[in-house]
MARVEXSE-133264 format. One line per 4 residues: their letters; for each residue x, y, z of C-alpha. Coordinates in Angstrom, 2 decimals, padded with zeros to 5 digits, always signed. Layout:
<sites>
A> X:Y:Z | ...
</sites>
This chain:
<sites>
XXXX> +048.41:-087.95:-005.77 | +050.52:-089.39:-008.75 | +049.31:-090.22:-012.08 | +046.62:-092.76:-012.73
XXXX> +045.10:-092.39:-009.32 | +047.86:-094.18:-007.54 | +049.10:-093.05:-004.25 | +053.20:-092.33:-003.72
XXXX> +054.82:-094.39:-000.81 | +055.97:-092.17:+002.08 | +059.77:-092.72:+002.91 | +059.32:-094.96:+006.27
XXXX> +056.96:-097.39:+003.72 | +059.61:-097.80:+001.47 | +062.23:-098.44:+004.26 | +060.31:-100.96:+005.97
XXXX> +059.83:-103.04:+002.61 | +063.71:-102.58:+001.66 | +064.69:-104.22:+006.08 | +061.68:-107.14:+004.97
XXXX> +063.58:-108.14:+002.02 | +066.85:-108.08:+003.32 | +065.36:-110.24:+006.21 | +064.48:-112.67:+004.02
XXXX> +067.20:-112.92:+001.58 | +069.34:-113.23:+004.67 | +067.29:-116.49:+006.00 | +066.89:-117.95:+002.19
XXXX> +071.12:-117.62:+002.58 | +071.51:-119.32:+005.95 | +069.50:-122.09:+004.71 | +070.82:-122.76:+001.94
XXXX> +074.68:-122.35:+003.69 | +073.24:-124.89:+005.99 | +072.21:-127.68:+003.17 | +075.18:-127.16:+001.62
XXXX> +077.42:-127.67:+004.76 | +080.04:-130.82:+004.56 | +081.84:-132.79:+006.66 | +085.45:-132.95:+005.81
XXXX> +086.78:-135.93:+008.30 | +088.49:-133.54:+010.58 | +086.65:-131.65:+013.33 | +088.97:-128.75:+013.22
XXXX> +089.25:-128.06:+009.89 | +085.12:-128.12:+009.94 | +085.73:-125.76:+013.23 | +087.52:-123.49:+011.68
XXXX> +085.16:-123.17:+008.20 | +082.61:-122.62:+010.06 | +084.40:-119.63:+012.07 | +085.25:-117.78:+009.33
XXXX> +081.99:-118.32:+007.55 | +080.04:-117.19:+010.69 | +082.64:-114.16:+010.41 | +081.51:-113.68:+006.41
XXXX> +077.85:-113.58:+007.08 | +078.45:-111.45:+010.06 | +080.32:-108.95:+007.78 | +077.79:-109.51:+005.06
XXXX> +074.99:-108.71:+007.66 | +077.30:-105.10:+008.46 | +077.90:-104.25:+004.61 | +073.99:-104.42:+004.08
XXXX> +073.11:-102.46:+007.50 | +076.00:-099.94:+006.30 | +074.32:-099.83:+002.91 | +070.89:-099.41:+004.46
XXXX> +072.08:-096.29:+006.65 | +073.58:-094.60:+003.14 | +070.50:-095.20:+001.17 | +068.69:-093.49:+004.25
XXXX> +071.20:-090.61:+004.15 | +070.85:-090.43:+000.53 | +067.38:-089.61:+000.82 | +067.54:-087.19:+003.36
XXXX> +069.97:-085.44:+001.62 | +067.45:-085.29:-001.40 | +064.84:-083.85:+000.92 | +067.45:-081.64:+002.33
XXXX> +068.07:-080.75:-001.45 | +064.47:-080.21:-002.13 | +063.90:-078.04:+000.79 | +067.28:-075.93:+000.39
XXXX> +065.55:-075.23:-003.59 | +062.20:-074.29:-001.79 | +063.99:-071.67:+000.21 | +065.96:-070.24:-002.64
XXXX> +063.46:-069.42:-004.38 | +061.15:-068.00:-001.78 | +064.11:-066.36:-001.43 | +064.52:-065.11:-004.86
XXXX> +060.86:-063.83:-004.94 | +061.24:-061.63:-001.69 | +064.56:-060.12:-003.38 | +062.18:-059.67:-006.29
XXXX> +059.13:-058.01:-004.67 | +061.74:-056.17:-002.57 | +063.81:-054.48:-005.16 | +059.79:-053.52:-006.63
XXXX> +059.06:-052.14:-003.55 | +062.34:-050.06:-003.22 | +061.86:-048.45:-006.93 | +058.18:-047.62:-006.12
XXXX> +059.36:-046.15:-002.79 | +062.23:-044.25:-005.12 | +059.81:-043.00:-007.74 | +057.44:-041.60:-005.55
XXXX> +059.56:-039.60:-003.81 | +058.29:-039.20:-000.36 | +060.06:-036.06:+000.58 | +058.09:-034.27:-002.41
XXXX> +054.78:-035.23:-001.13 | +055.30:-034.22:+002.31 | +056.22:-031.03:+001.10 | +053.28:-030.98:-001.23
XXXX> +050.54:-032.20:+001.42 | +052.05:-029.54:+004.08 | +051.20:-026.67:+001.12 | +047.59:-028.38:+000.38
XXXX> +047.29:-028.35:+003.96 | +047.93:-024.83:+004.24 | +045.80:-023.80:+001.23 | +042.89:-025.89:+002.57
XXXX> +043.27:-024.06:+006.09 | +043.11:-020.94:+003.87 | +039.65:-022.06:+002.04 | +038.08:-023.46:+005.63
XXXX> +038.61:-019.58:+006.67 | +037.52:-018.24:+003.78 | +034.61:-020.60:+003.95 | +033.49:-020.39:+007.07
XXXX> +033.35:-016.40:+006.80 | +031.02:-017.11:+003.76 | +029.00:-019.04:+005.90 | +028.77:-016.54:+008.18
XXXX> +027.44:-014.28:+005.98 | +025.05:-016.32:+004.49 | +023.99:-016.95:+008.06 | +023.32:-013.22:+008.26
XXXX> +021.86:-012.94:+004.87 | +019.67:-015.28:+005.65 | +018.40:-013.77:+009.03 | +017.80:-010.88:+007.72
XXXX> +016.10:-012.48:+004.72 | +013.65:-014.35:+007.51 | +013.26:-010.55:+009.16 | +012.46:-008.94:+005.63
XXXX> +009.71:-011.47:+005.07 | +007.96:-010.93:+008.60 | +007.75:-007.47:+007.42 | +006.47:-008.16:+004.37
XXXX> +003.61:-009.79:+006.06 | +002.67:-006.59:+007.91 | +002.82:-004.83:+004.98 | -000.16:-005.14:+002.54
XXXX> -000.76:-002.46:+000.19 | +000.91:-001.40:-003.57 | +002.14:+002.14:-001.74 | +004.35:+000.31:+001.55
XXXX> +005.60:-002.41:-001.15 | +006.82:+001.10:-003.30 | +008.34:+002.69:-000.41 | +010.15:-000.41:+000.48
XXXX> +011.42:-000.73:-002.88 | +012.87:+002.87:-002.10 | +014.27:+002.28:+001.18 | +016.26:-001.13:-000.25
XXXX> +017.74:+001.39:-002.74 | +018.88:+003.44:-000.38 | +020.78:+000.54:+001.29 | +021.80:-000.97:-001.76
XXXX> +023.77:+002.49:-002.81 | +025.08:+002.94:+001.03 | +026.51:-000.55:+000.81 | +028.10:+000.29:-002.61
XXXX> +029.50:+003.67:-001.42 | +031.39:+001.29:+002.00 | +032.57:-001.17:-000.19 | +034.08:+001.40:-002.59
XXXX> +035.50:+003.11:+000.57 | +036.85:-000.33:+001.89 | +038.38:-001.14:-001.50 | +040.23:+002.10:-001.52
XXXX> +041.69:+001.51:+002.23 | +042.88:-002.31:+000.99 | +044.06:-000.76:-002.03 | +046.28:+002.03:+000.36
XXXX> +047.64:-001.06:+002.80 | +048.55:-003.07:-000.02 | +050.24:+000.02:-001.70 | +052.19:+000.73:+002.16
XXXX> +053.33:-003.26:+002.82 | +054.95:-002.90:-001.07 | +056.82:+000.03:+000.25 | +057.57:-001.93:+003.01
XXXX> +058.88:-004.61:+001.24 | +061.19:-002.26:-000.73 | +062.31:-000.85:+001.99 | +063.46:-004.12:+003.60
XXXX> +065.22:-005.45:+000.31 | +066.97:-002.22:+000.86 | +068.36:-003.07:+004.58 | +069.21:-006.47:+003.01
XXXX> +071.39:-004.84:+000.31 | +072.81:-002.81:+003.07 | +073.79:-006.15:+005.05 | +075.48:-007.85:+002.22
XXXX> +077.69:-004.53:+001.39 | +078.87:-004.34:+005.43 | +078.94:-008.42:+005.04 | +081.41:-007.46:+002.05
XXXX> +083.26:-005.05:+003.98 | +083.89:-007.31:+007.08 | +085.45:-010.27:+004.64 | +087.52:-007.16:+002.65
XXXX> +089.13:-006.27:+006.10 | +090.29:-009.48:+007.14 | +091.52:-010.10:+003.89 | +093.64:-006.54:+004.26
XXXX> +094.24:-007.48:+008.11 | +095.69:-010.54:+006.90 | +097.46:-009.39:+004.24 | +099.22:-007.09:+007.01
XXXX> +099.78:-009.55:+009.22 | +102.08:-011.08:+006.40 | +103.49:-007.35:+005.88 | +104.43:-007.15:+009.86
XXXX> +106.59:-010.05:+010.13 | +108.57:-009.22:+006.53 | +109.21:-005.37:+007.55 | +110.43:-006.50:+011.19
XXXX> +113.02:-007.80:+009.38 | +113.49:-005.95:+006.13 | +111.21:-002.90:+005.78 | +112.79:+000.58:+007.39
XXXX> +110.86:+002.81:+010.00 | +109.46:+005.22:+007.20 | +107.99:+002.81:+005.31 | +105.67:+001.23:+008.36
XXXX> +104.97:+004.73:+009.51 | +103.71:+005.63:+005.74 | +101.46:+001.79:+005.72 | +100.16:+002.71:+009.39
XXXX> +099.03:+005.83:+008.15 | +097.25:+004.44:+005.33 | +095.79:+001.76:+007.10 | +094.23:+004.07:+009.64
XXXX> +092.57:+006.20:+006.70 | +091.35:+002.80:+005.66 | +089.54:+002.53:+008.83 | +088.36:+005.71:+009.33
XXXX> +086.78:+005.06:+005.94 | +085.30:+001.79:+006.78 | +083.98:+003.36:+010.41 | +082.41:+006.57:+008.78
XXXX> +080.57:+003.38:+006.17 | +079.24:+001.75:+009.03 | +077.61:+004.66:+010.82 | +076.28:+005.78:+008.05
XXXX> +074.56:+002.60:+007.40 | +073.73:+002.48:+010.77 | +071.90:+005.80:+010.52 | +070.12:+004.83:+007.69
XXXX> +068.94:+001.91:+009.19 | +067.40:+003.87:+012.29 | +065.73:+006.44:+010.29 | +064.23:+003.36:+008.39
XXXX> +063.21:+002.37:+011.38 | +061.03:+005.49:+013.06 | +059.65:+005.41:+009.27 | +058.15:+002.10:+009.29
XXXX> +057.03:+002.59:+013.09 | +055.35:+005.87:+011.86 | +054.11:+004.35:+009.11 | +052.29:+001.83:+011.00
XXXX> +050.91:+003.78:+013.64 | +049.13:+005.75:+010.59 | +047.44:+002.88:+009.18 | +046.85:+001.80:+013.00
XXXX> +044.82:+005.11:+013.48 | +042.92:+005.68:+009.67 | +041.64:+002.00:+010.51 | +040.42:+002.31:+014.16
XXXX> +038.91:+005.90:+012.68 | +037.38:+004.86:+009.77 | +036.14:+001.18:+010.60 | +036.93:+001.02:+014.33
XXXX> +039.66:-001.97:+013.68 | +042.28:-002.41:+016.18 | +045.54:-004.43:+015.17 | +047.71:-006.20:+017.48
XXXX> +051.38:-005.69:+016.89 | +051.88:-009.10:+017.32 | +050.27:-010.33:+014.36 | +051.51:-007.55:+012.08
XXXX> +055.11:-008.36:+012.82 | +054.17:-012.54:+012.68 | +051.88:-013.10:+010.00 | +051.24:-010.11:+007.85
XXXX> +054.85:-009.29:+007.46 | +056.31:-011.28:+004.37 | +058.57:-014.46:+005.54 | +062.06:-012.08:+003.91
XXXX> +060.99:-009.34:+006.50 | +060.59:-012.00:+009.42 | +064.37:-013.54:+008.73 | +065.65:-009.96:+008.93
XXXX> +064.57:-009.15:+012.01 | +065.69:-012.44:+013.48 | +069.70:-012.07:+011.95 | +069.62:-008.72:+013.60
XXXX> +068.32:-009.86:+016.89 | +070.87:-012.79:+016.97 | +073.67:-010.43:+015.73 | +072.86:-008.25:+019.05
XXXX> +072.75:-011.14:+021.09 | +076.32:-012.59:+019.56 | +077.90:-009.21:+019.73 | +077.70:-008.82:+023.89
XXXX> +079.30:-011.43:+025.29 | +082.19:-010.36:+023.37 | +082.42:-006.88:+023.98 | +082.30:-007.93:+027.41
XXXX> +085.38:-010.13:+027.22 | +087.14:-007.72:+025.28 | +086.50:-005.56:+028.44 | +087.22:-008.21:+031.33
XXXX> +090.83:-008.88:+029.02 | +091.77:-005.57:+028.78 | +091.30:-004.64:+032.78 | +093.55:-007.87:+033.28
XXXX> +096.00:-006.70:+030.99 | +096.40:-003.10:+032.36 | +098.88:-003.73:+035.50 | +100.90:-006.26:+033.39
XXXX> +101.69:-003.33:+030.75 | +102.05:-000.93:+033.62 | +105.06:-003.20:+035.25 | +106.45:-004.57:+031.87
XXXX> +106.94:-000.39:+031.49 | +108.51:-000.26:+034.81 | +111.11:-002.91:+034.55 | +112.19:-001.65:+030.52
XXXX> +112.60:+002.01:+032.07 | +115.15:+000.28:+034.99 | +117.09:-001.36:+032.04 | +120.09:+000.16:+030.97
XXXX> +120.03:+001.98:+027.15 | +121.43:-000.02:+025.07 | +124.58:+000.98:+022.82 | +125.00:-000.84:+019.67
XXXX> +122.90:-000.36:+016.58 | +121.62:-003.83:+016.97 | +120.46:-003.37:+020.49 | +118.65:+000.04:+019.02
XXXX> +116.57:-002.08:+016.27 | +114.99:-004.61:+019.02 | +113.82:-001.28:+020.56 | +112.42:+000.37:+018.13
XXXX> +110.52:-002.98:+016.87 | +109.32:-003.94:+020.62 | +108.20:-000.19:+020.10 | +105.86:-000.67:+017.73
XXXX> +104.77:-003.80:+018.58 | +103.40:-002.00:+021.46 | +101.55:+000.39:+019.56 | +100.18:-002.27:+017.28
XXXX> +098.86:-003.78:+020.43 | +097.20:-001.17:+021.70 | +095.53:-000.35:+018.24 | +094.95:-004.47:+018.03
XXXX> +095.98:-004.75:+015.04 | +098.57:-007.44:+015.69 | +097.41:-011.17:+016.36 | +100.44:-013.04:+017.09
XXXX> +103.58:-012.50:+019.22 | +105.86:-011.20:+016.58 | +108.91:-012.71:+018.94 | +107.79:-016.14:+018.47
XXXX> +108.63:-016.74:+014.61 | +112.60:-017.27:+013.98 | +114.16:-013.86:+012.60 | +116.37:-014.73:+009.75
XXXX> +119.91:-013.92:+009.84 | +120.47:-011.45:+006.87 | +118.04:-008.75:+005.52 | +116.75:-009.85:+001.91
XXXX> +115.16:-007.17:-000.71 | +111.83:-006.82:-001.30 | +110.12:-008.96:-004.47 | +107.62:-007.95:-006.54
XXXX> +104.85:-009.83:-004.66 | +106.24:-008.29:-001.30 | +106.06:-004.63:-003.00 | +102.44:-005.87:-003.89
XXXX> +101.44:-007.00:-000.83 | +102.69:-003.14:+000.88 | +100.51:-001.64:-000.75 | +097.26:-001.55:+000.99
XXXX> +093.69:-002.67:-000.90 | +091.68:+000.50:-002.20 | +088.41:+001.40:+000.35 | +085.28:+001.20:-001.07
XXXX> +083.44:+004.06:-003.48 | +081.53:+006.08:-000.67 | +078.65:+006.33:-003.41 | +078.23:+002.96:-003.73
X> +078.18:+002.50:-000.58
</sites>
């Protein structure tokens, strides 16, 4: 509705009104062409003015039809317009409540309150435990509270009400003297899982020391792998005999570590299982509990104990398959080495000095083998020409890394 109660014109109204006046202007224009039409005399000439003024009203009659199509185009266009506005800024507003929704999304933080409701939902399976074992014993209370008052009824007399009040004394210091004994036991187990505990931050230290000792020795086994391929080219047959040496000590050190951490952490072991088996027995003596193993290693160990036990059962399960390569490889190996022995004791000694070095080094590149310390084929990196002297960083790479303090340790 426009203003002043007056209705707009839809589009096909307006068309139809602008095709009724053209109509008409078009007739008024023929008539009048007609009135005014003269007679010249010659019949052609007359011919031919009226061709060409049939042709001007016929091209007149195309100009307005062509001007009729563009003011139809025009206003579709507009409504196109209109409509294209519309949709921008519906557009605009779902951006808007879009880019709201996004930053609520963002400031809530939906990770953080899963993680909170999982912990309410925990605590709240906690309290329905804990309340339904109150229940429980309200239940009972409340039995027995039904039980005292059918007694009561038998009872009728100042004396029975006295001796009663006696006997509920009795029970009342009874059930004082159990719960003092039960406190005590709770007090003992809480005392033995803290020892526990201890005792398992212990075998954790103990990890990250042999954790530290495995990354030390490939630092040192790298560091001699660097040392092998300068001193088969530089360093003299004393000096690798005198680094050999110490790096054996170095693993004799590091082997004597790791058994006695391995000893430690089987003694630990029979402790804790003799620990538990106590508490196991002053409970089924004392109370007549009985404890499943499973739950005391599942849920009454703490969550540090549980993670433990899991990184050494994986470590177990990691370490056999590859013992048991090491073991297929080396029965492979054996008749190679046997015939690669055969065919160098066939060859002819060599003379020349040169010929006496390669022996020597495909000497000890044998023994390095066999004490697999060696990685890579020593023969496959280019030997260079002449025999440089040692640098400083060379002299401080010979000399192999310190072991480890056996009292830290």
């Amino acid at each position: 509705m426009a203003l002043f109660g007056k209705k707009k014109k839809s589009r096909d109204d307006i068309i139809a009104e602008g095709i009724a006046d053209a109509e008409a202007e078009a007739a008024g224009a023929d008539q009048e062409k007609k009135d005014e039409a003269f007679n010249s005399g010659n019949p052609k000439l007359d011919m031919e003015i009226t061709r060409i003024k049939a042709q001007l009203e016929s091209y007149n009659e195309i100009r307005k039809a062509n001007s009729e199509r563009f003011s139809r185009v025009s206003e579709q266009l507009g409504e196109l317009r209109g409509m294209i506005m519309d949709t921008n800024k519906t557009m605009t507003k779902i951006e808007v409540s879009a880019t709201k929704a996004v930053d609520l999304v963002e400031s809530v933080h939906p990770e953080k309150l899963m993680v909170e409701i999982r912990k309410q939902d925990g605590k709240s399976e906690a309290l329905k435990a804990n309340i339904e074992s109150n229940e429980a014993m309200m239940r009972d209370i409340m039995e027995e509270l039904k039980k005292m008052r059918q007694q009561m009824n038998f009872y009728k007399g100042i004396e029975q009400v006295a001796k009663l009040n006696e006997e509920v004394k009795q029970e009342i210091l009874e059930i004082k003297k159990v719960e003092a004994t039960i406190e005590r036991h709770a007090d003992k187990a809480e005392t033995i899982f803290l020892d526990l505990e201890k005792k398992f931050a212990e075998f954790e230290k103990y990890e990250t020391m042999v954790d530290e000792l495995d990354k030390t020795f490939h630092a040192i086994q790298g560091d001699f792998d660097k040392m092998k391929l300068q001193l088969s080219n530089k360093a003299n047959r004393k000096e690798f005999g005198n680094l050999m040496d110490k790096f054996t000590e170095f693993e004799r050190h590091t082997g004597n570590i790791l058994k006695l951490l391995d000893e430690r952490s089987r003694h630990m072991k029979q402790e804790l299982k003799e620990t538990v088996k106590k508490i196991k027995e002053q409970l089924r003596k004392k109370h007549g509990l009985i404890l499943d193993e499973a739950m005391v290693r599942d849920e009454r160990l703490p969550k540090e104990e549980g993670k433990y036990l899991k990184k050494m059962g994986e470590k177990d399960k990691e370490a056999k398959p590859i013992e048991e390569k090491k073991e297929e490889k080396e029965k492979k190996e054996a008749p190679k080495k046997e015939e690669e022995k055969l065919v160098e004791e066939k060859k002819p000694k060599p003379t020349s000095s040169a010929e006496q070095g390669t022996e020597e080094r495909t000497r000890l590149r044998d023994v390095l083998k066999k004490r697999k310390i060696i990685t890579k084929n020593l023969s496959d990196e280019e030997e260079p020409s002449k025999a440089e002297p040692l640098s400083a960083k060379d002299e401080s790479l010979s000399k192999p890394k310190q072991a480890p303090d056996t009292k830290n340790a």
